[in-house]
ROVOVO-874804 format. One record per residue: x, y, z of N, C-alpha, C in turn. Coordinates in steps of 0.001 Angstrom, whole numbers, plus 500000, padded with zeros to 6 digits. Example, Ala and Ser with C-alpha at 12.3 -4.5 7.8 and 13.67 -1.06 7.14 Angstrom:
# residues 2
513190494310507800512300495500507800513200496700507800;512850497750507080513670498940507140512900500030507870;
# end
This chain:
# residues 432
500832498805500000500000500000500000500868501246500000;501825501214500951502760502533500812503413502500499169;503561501580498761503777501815497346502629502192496234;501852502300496656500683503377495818500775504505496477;500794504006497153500959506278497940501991506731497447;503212505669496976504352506820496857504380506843495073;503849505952494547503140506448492983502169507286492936;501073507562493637500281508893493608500704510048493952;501742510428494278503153511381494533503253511826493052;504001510589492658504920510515491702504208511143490430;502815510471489989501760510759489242501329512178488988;501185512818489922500493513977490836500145514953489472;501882514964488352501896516125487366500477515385486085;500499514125486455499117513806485340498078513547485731;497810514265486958496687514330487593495346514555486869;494441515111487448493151515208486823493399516610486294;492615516847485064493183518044484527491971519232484536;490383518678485537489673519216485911490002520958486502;489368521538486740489941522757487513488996522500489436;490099522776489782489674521942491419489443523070492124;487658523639491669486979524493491876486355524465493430;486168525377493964485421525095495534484190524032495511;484095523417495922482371522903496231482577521784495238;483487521333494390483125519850493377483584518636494184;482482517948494675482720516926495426483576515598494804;484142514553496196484502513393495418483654512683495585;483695511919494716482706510348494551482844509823496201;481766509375496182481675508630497919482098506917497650;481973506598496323482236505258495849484016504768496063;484573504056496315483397502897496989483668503240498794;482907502458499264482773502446501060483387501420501231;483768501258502202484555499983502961483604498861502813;482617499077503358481620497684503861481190497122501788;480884498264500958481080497709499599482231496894498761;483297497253499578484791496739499420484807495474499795;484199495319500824484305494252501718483404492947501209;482243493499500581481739492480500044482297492361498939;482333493146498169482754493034496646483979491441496764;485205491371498051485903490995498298485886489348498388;484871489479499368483936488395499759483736487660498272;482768488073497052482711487458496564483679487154495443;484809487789495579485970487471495045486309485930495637;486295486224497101486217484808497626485930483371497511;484982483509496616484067482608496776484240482221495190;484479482878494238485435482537493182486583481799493393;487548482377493834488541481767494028488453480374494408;487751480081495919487213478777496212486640478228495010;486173478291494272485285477466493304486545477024492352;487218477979491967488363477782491355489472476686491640;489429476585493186490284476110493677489913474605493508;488456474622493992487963473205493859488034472993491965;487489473448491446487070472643489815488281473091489020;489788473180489309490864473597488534492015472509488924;492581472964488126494388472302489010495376473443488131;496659472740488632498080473270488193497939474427489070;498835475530488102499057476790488458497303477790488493;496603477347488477495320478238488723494939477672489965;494988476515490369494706476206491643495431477297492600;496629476717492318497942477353493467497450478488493853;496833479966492500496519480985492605495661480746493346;494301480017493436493306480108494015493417479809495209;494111478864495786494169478611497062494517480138497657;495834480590497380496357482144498200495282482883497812;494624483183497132493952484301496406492522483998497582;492242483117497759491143482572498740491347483418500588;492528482880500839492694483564502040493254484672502365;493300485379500918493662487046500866492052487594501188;491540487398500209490310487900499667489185487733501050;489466486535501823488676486239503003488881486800504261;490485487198504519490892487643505532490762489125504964;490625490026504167490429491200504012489295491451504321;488301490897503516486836491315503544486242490884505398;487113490078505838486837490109507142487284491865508336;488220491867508169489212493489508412488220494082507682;488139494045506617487397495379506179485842495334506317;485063494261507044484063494950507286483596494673508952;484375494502509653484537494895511080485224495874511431;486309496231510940487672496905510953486964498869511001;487922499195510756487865501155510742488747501303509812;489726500703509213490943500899508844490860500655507395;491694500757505929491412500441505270493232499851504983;494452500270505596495272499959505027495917498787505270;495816497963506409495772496502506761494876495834505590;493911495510505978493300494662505269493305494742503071;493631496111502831494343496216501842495371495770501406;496567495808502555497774495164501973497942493199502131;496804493247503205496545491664502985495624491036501824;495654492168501097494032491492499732495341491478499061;496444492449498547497426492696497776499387491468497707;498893490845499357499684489762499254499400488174499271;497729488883499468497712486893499320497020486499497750;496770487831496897496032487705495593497407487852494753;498058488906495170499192488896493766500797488486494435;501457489076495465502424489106496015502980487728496238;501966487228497426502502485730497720502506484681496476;501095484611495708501554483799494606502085483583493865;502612484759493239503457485385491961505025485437492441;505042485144493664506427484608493901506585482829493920;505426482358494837505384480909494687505452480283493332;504829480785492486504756480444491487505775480522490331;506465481797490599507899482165490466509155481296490517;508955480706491975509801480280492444509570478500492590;508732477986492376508543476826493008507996475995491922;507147476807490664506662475506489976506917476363487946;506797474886486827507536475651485933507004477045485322;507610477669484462506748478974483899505484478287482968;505081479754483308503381479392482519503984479912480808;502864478999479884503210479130478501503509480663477564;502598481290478650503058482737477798504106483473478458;504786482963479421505924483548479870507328483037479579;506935481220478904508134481007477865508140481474476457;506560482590476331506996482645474338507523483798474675;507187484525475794507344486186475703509502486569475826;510014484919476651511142484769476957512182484339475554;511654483352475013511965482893473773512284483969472857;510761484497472593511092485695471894511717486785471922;511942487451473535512942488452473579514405487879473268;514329486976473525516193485969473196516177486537471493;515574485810470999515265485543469135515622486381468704;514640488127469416514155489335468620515965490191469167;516160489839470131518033490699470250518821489679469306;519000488987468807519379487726467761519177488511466473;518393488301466133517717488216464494517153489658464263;516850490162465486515491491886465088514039491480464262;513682490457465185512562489983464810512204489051466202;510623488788466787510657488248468052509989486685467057;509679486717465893508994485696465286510068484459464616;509463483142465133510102482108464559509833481907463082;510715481094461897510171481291460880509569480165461015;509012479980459361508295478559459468508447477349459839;510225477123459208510262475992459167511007475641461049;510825476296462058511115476112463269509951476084463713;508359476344463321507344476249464043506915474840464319;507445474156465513507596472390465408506405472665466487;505751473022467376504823473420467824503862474147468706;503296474167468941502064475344469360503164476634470477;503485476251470901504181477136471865505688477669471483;505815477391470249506705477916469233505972478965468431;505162479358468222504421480518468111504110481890469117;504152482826468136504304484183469091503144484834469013;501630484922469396500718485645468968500854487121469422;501956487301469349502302488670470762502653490028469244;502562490901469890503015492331468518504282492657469324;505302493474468971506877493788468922507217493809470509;506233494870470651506509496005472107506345495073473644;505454493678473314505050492482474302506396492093474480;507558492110473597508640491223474116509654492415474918;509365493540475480510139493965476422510228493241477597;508938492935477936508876492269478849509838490820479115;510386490549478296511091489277478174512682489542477876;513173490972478174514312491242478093515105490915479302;514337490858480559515363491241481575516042489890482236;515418488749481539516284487477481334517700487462480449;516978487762479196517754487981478299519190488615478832;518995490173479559519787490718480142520656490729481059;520199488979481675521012488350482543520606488208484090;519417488221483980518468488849485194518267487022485465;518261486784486789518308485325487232517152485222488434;516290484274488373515730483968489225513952485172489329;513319485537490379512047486366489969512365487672489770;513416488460489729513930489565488789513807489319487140;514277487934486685514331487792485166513056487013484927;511689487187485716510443486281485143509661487507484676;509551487510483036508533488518482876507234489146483426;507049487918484454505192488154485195505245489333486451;506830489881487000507508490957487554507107492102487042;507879492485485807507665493391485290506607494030484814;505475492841484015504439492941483665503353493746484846;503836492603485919502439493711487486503059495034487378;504897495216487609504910496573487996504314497907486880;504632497485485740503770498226484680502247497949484547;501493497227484944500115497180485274500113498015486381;500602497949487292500132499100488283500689501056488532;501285500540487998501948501844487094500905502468486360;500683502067485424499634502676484621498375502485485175;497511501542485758496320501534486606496171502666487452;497442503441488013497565504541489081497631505535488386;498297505708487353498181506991486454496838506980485704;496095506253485551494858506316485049493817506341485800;493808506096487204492904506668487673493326508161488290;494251508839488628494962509534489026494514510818487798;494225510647486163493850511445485625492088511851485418;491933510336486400490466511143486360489749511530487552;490895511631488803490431512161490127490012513859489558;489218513766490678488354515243490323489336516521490575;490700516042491399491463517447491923492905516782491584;493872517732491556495069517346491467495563516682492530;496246515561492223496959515109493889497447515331494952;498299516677494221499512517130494889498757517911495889;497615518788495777497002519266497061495769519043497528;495012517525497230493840517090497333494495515419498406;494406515334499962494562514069500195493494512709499941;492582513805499995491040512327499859491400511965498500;492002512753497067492072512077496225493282510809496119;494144511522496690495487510669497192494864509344497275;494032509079498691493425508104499155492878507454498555;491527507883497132490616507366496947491535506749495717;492168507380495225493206506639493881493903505054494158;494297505542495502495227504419495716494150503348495980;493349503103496833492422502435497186491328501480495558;490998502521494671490586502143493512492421501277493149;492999501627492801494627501214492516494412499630492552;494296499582494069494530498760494920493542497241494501;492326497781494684490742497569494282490765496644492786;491427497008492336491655496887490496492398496234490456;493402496064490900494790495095490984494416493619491651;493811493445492777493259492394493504492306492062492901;491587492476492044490189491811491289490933490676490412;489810489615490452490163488545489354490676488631488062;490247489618487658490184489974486551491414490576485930;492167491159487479493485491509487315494867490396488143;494411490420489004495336489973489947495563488650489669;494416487452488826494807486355488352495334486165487623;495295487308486145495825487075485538497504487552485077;497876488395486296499179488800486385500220487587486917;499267486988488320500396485835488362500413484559487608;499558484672486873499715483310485852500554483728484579;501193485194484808501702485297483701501081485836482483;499559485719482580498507486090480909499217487663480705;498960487757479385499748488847479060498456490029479038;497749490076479328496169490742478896496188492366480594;497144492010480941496654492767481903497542494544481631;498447494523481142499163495828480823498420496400479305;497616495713478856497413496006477656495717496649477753;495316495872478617493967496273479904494468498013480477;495484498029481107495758499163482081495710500533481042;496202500025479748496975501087478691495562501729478093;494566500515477812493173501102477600492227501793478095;491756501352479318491634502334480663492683503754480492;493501503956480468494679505184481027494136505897479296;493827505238478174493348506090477017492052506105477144;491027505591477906489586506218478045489796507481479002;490700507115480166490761508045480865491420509753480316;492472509737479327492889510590478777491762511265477763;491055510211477238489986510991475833488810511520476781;488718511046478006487602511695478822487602512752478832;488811513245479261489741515138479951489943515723478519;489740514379477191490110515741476347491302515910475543;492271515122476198493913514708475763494065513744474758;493691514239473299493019513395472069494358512877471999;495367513807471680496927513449471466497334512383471874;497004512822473204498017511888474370497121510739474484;496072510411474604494948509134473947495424508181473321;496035508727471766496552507822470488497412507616470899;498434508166471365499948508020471651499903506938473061;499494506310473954499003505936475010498630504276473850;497241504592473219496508503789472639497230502830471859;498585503029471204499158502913470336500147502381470653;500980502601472240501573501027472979500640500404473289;499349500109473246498867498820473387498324497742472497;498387499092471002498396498484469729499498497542469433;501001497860469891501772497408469523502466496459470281;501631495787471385501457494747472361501236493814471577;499483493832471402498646492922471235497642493408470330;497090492704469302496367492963468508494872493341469383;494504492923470400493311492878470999492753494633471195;493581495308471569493798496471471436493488497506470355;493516496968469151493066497526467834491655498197468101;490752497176468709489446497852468257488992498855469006;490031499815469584489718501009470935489657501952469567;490631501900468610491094502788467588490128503375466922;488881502565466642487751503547465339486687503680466508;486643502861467616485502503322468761485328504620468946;487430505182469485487410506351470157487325507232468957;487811507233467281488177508102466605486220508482466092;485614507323466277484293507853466266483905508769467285;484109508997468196483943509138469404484071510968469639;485657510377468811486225512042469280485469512989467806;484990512205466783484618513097465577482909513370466079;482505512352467179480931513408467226481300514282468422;481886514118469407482597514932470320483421516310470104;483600516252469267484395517320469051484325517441467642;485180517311466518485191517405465073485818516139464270;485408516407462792486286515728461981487979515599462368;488115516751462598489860516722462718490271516272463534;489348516616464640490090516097466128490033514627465896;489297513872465418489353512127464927490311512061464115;490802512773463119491553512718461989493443512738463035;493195513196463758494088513755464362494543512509465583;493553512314465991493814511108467068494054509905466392;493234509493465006493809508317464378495149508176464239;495613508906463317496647509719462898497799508954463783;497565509392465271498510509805466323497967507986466463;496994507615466722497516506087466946498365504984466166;497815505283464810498348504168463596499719504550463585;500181505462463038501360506229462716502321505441464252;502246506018465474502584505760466116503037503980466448;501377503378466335501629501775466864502835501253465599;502649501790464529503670501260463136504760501549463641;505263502899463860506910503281464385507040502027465827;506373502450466764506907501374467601507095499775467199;505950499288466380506363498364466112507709498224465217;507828499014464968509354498747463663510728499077464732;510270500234465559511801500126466837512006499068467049;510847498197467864510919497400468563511721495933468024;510918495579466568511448494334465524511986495141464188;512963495640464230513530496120462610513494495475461371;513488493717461818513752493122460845512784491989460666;511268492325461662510305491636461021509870491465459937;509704492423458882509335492582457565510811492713456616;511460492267456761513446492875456137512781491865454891;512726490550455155512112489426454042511286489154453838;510915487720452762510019487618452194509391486345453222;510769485587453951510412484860455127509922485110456351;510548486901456850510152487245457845508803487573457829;508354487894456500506875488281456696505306487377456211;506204486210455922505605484813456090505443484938457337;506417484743458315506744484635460069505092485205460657;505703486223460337504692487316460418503056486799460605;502947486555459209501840485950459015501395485034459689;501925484109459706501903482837460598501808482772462326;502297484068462548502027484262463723501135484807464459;500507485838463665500024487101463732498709487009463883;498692486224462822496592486131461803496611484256461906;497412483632461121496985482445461197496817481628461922;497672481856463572497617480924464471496891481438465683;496048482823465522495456482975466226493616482730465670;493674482598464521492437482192463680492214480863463696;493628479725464132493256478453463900493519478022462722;494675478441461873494665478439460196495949477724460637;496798477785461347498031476774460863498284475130461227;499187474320461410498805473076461624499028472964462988;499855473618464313499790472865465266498736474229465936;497822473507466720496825474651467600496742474979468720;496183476142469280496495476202470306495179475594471103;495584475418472135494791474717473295493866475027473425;493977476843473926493320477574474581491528477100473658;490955476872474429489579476501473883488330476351475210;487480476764474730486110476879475670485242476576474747;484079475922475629482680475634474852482280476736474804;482421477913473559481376478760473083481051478716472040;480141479022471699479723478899469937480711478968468901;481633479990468577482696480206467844483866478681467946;484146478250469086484543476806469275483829475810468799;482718475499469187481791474282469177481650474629467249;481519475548466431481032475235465379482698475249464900;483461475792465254485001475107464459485172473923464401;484769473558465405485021471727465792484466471025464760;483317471774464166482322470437463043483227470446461886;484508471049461590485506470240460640485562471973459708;486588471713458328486861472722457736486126473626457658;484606473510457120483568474382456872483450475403458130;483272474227459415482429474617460813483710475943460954;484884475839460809485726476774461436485992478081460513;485512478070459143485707478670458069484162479542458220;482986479129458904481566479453459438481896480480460427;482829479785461689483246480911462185483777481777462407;484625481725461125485236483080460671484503484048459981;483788483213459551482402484387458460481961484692459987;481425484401460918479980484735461344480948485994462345;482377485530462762483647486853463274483454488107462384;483663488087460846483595489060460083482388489673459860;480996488788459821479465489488460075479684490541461516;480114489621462393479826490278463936480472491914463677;482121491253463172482523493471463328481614493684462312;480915493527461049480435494824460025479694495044461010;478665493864461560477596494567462232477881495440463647;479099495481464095479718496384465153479607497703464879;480518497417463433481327499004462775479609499681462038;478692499050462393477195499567461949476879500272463080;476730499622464104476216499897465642476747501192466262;478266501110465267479123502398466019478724503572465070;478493503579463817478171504339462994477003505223462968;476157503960462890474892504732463236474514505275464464;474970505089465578474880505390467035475904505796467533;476633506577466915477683506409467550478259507048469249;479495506022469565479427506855471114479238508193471359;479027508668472325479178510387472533480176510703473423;480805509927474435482203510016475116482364508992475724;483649508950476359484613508102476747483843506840477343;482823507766478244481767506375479521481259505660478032;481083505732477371479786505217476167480887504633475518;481882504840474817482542503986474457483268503451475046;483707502981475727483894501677477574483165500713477057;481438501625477141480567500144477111480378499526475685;480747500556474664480544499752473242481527498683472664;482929498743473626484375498606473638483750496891473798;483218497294475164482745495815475998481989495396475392;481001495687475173480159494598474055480447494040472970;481324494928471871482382494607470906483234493131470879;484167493232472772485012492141472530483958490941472878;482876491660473546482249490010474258481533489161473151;481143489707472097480405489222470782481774488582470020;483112489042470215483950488960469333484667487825469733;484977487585471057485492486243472014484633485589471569;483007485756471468482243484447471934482265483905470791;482176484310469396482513483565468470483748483457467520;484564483524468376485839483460467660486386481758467836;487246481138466905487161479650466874488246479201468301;489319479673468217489767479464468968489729480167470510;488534480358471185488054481422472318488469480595473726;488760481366474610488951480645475828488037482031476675;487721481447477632486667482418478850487848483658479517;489001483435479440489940484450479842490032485380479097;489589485167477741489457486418477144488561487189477257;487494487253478376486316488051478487486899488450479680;488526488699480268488578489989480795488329491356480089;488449491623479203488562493009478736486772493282478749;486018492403478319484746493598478760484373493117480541;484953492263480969485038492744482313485584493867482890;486942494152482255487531495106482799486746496658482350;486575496093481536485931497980480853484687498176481902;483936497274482250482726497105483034482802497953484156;483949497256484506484883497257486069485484498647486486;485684499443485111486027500809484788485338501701484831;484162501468483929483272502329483965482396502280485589;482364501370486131482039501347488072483034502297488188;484092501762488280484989502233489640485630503700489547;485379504580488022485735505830487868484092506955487441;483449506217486948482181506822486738482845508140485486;483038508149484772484063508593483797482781510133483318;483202511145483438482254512369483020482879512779481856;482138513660481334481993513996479897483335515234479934;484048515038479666485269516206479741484704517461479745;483622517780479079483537519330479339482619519661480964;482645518592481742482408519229482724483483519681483419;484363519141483470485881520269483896486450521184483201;486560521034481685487972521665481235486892522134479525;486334523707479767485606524129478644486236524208477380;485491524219476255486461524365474958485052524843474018;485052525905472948484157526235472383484510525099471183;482993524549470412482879524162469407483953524163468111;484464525412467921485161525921466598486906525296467252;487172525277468726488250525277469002488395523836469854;488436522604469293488537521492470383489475521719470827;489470520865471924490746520374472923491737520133472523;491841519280471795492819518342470482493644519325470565;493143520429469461494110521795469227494542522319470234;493827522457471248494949523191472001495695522681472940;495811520957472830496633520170473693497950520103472384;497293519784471427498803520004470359499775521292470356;498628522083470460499345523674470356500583523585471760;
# end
């Protein structure tokens, strides 16, 4: 916990960019005794988990069980909020993510993310070519900027210093704190209740399932989660620029990330203008391309590397190459791949029906700010997981998380803080 306090310090200059007028109250959300349950039934997940799982999700569940139980106990007898906080924060992420660290082997996406940072300082490319793809976990579904995370092995880093699932929390909470931190109602530096209420949401967000499981198992979904949030939170205040530029390391993560790009650029063109969309696209594409090319110089150099490419990118996350991945759940998009070439070639059509009929939904309706596109974001991936062929239920963190976002910040329409006449958006005068 003292380590969110001393990042809400640190944060303070990207605070809320509101004007911290007399009389604008803070949110009363959340209360302890709401914390406390919320916690509780974190609890009771975990237990379920614990019972109908094994391996490394058990392990999580067991610690994650008597974090979540012994907090919500403190926190709803208790007065206090910073005990029982730092016990939700070591028995959900701390204690396991070292056990797990330390005691049993790495999880699969923390040997491609390792592999590949080795490869990509090698070659300037994090992608195997073809004829080394011997199987499934020889594949990289990851974009350039995912294999930082897999440097500090590389770099000679030994033991839970060199396990990417380290680095990954400390940049999940990094950015989770700067993103709520820009949408506290007052600046940090002379507001303590916001201090408080940041860290506490921080805190809140990090220990949820949704986060905290999937950091110590290693899933790569959670910095790429934080980066999206921290660009709703920026297009809220208005910071179209700094939005794309934000939006655009998480483009160059993970493809999952893409579809924030025409949500928000719709978003910002009924919000504000043509340009200001023209302007934020702009600043994402442009951007996610340069990073991706820092990052792998020599992904595209050939005619092999961009086979690689291919093969990594689009085909083995569609289910198009020969060895597959595991990851699979009974949802529709699964169950009709399974009925053979057609069934999986069905659910690629009925993937490509789902976005036109998205990129319709957004068109004709389109969002009007940041809170509204959260929820169009979320409905987007949950239609888009459920029939995608190769779907697993872990991928319905992200419209959990957006869910989880739009609760826990209640996100207002930027011009209730920070005015801008019609003729003159924000855009412009954050570029200016």
């Amino acid at each position: 916990m003292t380590l969110q306090f001393i990042l809400m310090d640190t944060v303070c200059v990207a605070g809320a960019h509101g004007a911290q007028a007399a009389g604008q109250a803070h949110d009363v959300w959340p209360g302890r005794r709401v914390v406390a349950a919320w916690l509780a039934g974190f609890a009771v997940y975990a237990l379920a988990l614990a019972v109908f799982t094994g391996h490394a999700d058990r392990d999580w569940a067991v610690w994650a069980f008597g974090g979540y139980a012994v907090a919500a106990i403190m926190l709803w007898f208790g007065e206090r909020w910073l005990l029982p906080l730092a016990v939700a924060v070591g028995g959900t992420i701390i204690a396991p993510l070292f056990w797990l660290a330390t005691q049993l082997p790495a999880t699969a996406e923390v040997l491609v993310i390792g592999r590949s940072a080795t490869h990509l300082l090698k070659y300037g490319t994090p992608y195997l070519p073809p004829s080394q793809l011997q199987d499934w976990k020889s594949y990289n579904p990851y974009l350039p900027v995912m294999e930082i995370f897999g440097l500090s092995r590389s770099a000679g880093l030994t033991g839970v210093l060199g396990d990417p699932r380290i680095w990954v929390s400390l940049t999940t909470v990094a950015v989770l704190a700067v993103a709520f931190a820009v949408m506290s109602p007052h600046r940090l530096r002379g507001c303590a209740s916001c201090r408080r209420q940041v860290a506490v949401l921080t805190v809140f967000a990090l220990v949820s399932p949704v986060i905290g499981f999937q950091l110590v198992l290693g899933i790569t979904d959670p910095p790429v989660i934080a980066l999206i949030c921290l660009t709703l939170a920026l297009a809220s205040r208005g910071k179209l620029i700094w939005a794309g530029a934000v939006l655009a390391i998480a483009c160059a993560m993970k493809s999952t990330a893409w579809a924030a790009v025409p949500v928000l650029a719709i978003t910002a063109w009924v919000q504000y203008s043509p340009r200001v969309a023209a302007r934020f696209t702009t600043t994402a594409v442009a951007a996610t391309g340069i990073l991706a090319l820092l990052a792998a110089p020599a992904a595209l150099a050939t005619p092999d590397a961009v086979k690689a490419v291919k093969q990594n990118l689009i085909d083995y996350p569609l289910g198009l190459t020969r060895h597959k991945t595991p990851a699979a759940s009974p949802l529709p998009g699964h169950l009709i791949a399974e009925l053979g070439t057609g069934g999986h070639w069905t659910a690629i059509a009925l993937m490509v029906l789902a976005a036109v009929a998205f990129a319709a939904w957004i068109l004709l309706r389109p969002p009007r700010d940041a809170r509204d596109a959260a929820w169009r974001l979320a409905v987007g991936y949950a239609v888009m997981f459920t029939l995608d062929p190769t779907t697993r239920f872990g991928y319905f963190v992200y419209p959990l998380a957006l869910l989880g976002w739009r609760a826990l910040t209640k996100i207002h329409h930027p011009q209730r803080s920070v005015a801008a006449p019609p003729d003159q958006p924000l855009l412009a005068r954050a570029a200016g």
